[in-house]
C-alpha positions as CSV (number, residue, x, y, z in Angstrom):
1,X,-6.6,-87.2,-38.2
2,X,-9.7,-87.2,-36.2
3,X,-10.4,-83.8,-34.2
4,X,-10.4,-85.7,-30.8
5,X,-8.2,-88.8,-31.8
6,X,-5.7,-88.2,-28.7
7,X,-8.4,-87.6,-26.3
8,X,-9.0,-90.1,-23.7
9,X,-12.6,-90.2,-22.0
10,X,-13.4,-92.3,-19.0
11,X,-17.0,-92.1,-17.5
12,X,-18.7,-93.8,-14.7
13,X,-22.1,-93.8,-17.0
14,X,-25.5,-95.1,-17.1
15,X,-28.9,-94.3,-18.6
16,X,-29.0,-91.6,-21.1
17,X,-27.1,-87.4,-20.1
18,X,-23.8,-88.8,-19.9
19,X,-23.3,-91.9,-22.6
20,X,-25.2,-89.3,-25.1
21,X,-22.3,-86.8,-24.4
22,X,-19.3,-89.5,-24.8
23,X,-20.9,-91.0,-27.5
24,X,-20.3,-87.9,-29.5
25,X,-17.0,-87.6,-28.0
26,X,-17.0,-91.1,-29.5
27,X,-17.9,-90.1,-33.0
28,X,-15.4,-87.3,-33.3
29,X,-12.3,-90.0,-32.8
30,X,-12.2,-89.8,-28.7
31,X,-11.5,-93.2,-27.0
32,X,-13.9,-93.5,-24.8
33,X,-13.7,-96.0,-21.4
34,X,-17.0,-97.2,-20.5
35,X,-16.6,-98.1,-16.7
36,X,-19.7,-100.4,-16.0
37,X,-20.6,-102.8,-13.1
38,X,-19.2,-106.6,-13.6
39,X,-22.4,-108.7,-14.9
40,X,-25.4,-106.3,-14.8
41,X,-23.5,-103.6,-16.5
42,X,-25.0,-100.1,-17.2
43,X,-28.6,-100.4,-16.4
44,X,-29.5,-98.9,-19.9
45,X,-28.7,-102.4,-21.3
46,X,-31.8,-103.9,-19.8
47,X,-34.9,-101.0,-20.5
48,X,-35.8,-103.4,-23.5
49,X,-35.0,-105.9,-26.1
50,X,-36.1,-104.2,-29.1
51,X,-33.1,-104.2,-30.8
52,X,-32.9,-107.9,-31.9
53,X,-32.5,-108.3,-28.5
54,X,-30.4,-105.3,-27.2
55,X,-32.1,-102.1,-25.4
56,X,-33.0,-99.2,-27.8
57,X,-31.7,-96.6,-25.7
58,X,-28.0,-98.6,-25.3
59,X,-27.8,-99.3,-29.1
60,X,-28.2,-95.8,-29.3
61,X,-25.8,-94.5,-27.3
62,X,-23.0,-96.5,-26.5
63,X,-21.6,-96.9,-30.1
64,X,-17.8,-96.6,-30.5
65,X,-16.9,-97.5,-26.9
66,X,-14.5,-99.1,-25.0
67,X,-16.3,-101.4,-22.0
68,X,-14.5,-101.9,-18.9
69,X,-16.6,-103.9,-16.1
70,X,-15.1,-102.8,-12.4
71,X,-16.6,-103.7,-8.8
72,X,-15.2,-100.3,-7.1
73,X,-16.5,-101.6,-3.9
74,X,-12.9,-103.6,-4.5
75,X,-9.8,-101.5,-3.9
76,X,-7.9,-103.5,-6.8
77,X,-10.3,-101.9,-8.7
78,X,-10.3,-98.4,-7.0
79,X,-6.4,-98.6,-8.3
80,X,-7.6,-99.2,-11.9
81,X,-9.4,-96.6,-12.1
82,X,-7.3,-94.5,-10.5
83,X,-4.2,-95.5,-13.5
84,X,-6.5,-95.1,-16.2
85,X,-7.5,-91.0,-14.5
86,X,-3.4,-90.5,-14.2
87,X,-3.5,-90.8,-18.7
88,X,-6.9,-89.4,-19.4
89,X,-8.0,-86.5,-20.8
90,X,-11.2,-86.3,-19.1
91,X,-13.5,-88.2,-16.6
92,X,-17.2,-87.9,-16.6
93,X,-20.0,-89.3,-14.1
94,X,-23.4,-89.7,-13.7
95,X,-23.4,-91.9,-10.5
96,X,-26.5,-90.9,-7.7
97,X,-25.7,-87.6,-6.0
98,X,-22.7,-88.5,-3.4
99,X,-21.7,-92.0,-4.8
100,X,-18.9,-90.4,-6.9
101,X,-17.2,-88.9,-3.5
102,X,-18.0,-92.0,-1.5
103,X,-15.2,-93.9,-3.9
104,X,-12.6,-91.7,-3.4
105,X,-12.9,-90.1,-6.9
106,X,-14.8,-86.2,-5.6
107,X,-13.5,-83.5,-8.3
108,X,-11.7,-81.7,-5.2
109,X,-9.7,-84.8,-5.0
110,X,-8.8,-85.9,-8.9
111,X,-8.2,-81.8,-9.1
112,X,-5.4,-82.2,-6.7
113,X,-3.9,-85.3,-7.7
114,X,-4.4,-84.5,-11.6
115,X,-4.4,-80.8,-12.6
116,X,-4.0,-81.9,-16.3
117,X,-7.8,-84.1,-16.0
118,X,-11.0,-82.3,-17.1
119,X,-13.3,-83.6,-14.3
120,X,-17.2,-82.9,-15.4
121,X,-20.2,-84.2,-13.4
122,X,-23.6,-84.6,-14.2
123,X,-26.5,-84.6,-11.9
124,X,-30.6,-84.0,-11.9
125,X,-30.4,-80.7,-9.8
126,X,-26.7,-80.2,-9.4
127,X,-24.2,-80.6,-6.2
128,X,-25.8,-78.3,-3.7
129,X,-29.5,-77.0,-2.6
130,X,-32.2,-78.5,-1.7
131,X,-33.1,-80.9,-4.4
132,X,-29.3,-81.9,-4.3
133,X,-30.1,-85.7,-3.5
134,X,-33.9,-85.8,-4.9
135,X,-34.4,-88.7,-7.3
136,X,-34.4,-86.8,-11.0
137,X,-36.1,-89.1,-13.9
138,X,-36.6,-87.6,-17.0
139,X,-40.4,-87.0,-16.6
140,X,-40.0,-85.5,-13.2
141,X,-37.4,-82.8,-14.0
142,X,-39.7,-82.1,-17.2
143,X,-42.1,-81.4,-14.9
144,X,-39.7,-79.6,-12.1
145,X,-38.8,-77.2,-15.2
146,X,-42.1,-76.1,-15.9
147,X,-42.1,-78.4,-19.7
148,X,-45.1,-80.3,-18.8
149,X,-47.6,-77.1,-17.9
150,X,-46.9,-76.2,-21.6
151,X,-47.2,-79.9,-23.1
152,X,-50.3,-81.6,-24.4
153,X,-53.4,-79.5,-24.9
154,X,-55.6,-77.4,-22.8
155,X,-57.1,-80.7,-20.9
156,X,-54.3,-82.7,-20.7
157,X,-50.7,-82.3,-19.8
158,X,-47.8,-84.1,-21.4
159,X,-44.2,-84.8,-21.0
160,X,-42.3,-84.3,-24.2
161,X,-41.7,-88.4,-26.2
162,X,-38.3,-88.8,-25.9
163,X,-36.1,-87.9,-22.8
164,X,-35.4,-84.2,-23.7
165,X,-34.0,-83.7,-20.5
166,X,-31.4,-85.9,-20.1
167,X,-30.7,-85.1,-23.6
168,X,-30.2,-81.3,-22.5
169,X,-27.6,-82.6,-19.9
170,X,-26.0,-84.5,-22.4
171,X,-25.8,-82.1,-24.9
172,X,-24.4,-79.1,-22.5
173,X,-21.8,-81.9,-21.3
174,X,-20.6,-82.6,-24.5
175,X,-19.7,-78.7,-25.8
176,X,-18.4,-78.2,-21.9
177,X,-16.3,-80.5,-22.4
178,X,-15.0,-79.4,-26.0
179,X,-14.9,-75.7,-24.6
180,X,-12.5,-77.2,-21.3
181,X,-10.2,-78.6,-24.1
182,X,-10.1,-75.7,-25.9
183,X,-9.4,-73.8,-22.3
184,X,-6.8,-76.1,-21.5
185,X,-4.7,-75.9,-25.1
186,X,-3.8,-72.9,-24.4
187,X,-3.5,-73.2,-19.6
188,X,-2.5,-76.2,-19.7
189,X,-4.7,-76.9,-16.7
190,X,-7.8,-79.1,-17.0
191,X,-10.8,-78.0,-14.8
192,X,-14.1,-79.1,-13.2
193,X,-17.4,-78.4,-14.4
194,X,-21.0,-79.8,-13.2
195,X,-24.4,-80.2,-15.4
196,X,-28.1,-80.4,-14.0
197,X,-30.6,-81.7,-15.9
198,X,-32.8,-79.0,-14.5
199,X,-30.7,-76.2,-15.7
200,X,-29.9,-77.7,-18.8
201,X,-33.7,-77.6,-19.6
202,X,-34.0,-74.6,-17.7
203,X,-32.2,-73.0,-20.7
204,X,-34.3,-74.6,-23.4
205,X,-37.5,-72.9,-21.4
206,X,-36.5,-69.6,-22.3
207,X,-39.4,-68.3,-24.5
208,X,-42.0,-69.4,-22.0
209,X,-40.1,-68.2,-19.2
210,X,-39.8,-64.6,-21.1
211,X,-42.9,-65.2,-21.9
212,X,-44.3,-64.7,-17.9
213,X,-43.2,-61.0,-18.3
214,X,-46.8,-60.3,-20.1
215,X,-48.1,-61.7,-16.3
216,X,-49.5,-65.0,-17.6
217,X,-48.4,-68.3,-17.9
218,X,-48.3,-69.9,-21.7
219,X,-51.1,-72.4,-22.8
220,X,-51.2,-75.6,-23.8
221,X,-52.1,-76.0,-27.3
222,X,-51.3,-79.3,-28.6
223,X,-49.7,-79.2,-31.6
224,X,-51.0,-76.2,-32.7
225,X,-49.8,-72.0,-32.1
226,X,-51.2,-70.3,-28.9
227,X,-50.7,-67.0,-31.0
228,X,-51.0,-68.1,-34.7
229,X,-53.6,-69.4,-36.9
230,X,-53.9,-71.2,-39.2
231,X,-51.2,-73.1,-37.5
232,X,-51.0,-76.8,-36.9
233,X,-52.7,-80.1,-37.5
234,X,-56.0,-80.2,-40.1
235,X,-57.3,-83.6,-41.2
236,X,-58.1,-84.4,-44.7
237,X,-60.9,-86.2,-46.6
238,X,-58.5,-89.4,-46.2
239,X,-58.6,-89.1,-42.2
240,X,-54.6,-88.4,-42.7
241,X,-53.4,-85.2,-40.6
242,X,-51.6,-82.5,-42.8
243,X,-49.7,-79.8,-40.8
244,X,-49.1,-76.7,-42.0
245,X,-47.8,-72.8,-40.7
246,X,-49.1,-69.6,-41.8
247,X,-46.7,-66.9,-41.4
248,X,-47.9,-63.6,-42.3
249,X,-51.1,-62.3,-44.1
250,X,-49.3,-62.1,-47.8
251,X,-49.2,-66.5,-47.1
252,X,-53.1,-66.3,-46.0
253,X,-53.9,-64.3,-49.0
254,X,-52.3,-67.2,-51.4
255,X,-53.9,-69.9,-48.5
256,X,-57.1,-69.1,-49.5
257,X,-56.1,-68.4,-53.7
258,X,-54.6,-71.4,-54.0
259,X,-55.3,-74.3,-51.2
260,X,-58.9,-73.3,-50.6
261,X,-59.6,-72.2,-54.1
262,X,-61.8,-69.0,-51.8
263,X,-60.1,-66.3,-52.5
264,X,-62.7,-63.8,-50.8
265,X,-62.0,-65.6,-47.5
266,X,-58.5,-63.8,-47.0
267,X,-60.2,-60.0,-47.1
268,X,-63.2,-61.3,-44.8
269,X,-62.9,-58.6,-41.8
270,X,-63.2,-61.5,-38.7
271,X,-60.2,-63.1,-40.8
272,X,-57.9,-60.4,-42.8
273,X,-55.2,-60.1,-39.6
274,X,-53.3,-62.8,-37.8
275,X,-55.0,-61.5,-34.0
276,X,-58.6,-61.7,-36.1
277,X,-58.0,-65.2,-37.2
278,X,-56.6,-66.0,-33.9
279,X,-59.9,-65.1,-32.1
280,X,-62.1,-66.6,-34.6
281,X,-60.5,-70.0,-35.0
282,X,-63.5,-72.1,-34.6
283,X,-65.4,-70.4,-37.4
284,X,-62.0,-70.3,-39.6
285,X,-61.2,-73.7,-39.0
286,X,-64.7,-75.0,-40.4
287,X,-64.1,-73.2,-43.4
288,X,-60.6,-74.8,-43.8
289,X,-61.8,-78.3,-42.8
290,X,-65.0,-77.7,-45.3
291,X,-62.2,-77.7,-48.1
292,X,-60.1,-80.1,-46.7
293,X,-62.7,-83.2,-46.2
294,X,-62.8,-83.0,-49.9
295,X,-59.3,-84.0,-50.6
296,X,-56.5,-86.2,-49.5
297,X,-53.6,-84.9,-47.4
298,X,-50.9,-85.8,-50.5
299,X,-53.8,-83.5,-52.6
300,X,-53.2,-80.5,-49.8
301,X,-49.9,-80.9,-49.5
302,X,-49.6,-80.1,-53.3
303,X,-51.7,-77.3,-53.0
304,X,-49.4,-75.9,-49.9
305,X,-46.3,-76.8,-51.7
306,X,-47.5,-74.7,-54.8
307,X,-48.6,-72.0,-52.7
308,X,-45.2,-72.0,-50.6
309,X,-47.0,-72.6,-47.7
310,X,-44.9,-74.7,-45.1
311,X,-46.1,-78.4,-44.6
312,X,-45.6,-82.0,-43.4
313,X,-47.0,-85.2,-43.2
314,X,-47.2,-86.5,-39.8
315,X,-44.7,-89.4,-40.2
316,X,-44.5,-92.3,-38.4
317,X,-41.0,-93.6,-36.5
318,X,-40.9,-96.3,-39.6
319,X,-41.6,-93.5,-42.1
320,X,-39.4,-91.3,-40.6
321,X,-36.7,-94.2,-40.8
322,X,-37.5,-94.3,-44.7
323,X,-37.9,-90.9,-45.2
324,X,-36.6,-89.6,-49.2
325,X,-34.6,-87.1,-47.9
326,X,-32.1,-89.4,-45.6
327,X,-32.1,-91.7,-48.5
328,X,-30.9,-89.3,-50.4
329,X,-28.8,-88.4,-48.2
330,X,-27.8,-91.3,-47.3
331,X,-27.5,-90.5,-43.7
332,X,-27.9,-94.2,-42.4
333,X,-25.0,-96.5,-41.6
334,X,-24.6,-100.0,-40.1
335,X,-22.9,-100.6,-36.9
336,X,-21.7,-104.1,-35.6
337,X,-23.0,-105.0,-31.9
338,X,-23.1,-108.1,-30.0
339,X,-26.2,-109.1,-31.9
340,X,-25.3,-108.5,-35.4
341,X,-25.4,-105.3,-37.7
342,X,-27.4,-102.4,-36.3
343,X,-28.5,-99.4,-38.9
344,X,-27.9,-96.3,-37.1
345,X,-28.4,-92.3,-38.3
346,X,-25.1,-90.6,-38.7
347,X,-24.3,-87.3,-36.7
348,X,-26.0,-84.5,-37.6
349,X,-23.0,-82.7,-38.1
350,X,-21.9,-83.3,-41.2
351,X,-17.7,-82.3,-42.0
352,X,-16.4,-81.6,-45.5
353,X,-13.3,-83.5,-44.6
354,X,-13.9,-85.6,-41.3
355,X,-16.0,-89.2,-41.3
356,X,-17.4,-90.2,-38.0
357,X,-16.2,-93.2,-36.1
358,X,-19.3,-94.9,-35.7
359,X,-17.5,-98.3,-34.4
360,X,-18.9,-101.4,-32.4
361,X,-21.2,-101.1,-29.5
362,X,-19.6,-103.1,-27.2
363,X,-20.4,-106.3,-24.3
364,X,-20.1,-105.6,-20.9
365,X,-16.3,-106.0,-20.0
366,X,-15.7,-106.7,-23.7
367,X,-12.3,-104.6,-22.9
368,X,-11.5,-106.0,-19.8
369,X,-8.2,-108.1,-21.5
370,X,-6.8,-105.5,-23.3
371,X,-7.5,-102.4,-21.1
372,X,-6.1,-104.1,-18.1
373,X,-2.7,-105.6,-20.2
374,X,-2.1,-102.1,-21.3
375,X,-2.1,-101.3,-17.7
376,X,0.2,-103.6,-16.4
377,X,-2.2,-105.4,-14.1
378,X,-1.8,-108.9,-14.2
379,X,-5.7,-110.4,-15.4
380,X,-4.8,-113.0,-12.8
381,X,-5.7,-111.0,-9.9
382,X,-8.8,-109.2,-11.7
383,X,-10.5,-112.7,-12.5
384,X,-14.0,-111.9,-11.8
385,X,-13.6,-109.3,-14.2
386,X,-12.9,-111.4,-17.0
387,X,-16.0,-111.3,-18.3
């Protein structure tokens, strides 16, 4: 049996905070009802049509779900919902701030009509202050949280690549809503609970918000340390970048023994503590590079591996994809989808005795029929939904 096999999920979803946090629901055996608009669907579907045609950001999260396509403008549809709340385990929404309450469906109202429902809502800023009803894209709560002024190097800011903060969100939603299940095993009593974005990258900003106790603000240092060095990106004699991490002054001594072949570097007074080598990174860094121009970056990584220094190659996303290890692994799996067979990475979690759903990604209304059957409802008077 799956760990979440008799949960029911329902979620009023788009984008990316909430269908990451059902998808894993999803994953761990939860049926999850994707309630989407009638035609257009969640507006994820449409960012792009890299995926043979389907959006890389749906593909990726909307695996193993059930789609239901409802116009809840329509009170037929207001009462469908409604049924499929009375029999679920939880309900989950990231609708614009307000739109949730302006169907009828406001946590103070499921609360009373279902104590048994685990009600969770996610938002950019949360329910209440000031920034309650401010417009929160990914990029502009990065930079709201204080992620951008650390990002990029010292002339340019930069937002992290991917959408960290609506992954945050969806992250925090997802173990909330395994520790509400938990709660309620033993209360009987489901409960409400609300994610920001903000908050949920608030928490991920700890270090550099610790950090402003020493009375200045981190900087930006690309991909390298602000307090380590040698400690980042070097470029070899094949223009490839090799990145390695220097941990502590036993590793520089073996640095300079084994990857530079210079063993009197490590003992140089400007370079024989962490804090020297720190303020004298120009001048250390030509003496690195001077070594480095003179081999390839498979030839340094060799040398870093034998001196158990830590590495990596800077991998592409297609390298990445073919990476040895996940081979090996053999952490890829293929997923049907409208447009054929997708190959997708399996959870990170990996379970001695439990096998991740990993089922269909699904067409919008693809479960209108047989969600609406199992109702009762005649499909007769839902006809537009048919889709």
């Amino acid at each position: 049996m799956l760990p979440l096999e008799d949960i029911t999920v329902v979620s009023l979803e788009q984008a990316v905070a909430a269908p990451f946090a059902t998808r894993q629901l999803a994953d761990l055996g939860a049926r999850v009802i994707k309630v989407e608009r009638p035609e257009v669907g969640d507006f994820a579907r449409n960012y792009d049509t890299t995926v043979n045609g389907m959006s890389s950001h749906f593909v990726w999260l909307n695996r193993s779900k059930e789609s239901l396509a409802l116009d809840l403008k329509q009170e037929e549809s207001k009462k469908v919902l409604e049924s499929l709340l009375s029999n679920a385990d939880v309900f989950i929404q990231n609708l614009a701030p307000g739109a949730v309450n302006r169907l009828g469906f406001s946590p103070e109202i499921l609360k009373e009509k279902f104590p048994h429902l685990i009600i969770c809502s996610i938002s950019g800023y949360g329910s209440y202050g000031p920034y309650r009803d401010k417009k929160a894209y990914d990029l502009l709560v990065q930079c709201e949280a204080g992620l951008v002024s650390i990002t990029g190097t010292e002339e340019q800011p930069s937002k992290a690549g991917i959408s960290i903060g609506d992954i945050a969100a969806g992250m925090y939603t997802y173990s909330g809503i395994l520790t509400a299940l938990i709660a309620r095993s033993k209360t009987g009593e489901g409960t409400v609970l609300e994610v920001s974005m903000l908050e949920a990258l608030g928490e991920w900003m700890g270090y550099p918000v610790y950090y402003s106790y020493s009375g200045e603000e981190p900087k930006r240092t690309g991909a390298s340390h602000a307090t380590i060095y040698p400690y980042g990106p070097f470029e070899a004699g094949d223009n490839k970048l090799v990145f390695l991490g220097i941990q502590n002054d036993r590793e520089w001594k073996r640095f300079c023994e084994t990857v530079l072949d210079y063993p009197k570097l490590a003992s140089e007074p400007k370079f024989d503590s962490n804090s020297k080598r720190v303020n004298s990174k120009s001048s250390l860094e030509s003496e690195i590079l001077s070594v480095f121009q003179t081999l390839t970056a498979d030839e340094i990584i060799d040398r870093l591996e034998q001196a158990q220094i830590a590495n990596a190659h800077m991998n592409t996303i297609q390298e990445f994809v073919n990476h040895p290890q996940l081979q090996v692994r053999n952490r890829w799996k293929e997923v049907n989808s409208p447009v054929g067979l997708i190959k997708t990475l399996i959870p990170p979690v990996t379970f001695d005795d439990i096998e991740h759903v990993m089922g269909d990604i699904p067409k919008i209304g693809e479960h209108n029929r047989s969600i609406l059957k199992e109702l009762g409802v005649k499909l007769t008077n839902f006809s537009q939904l048919d889709s």
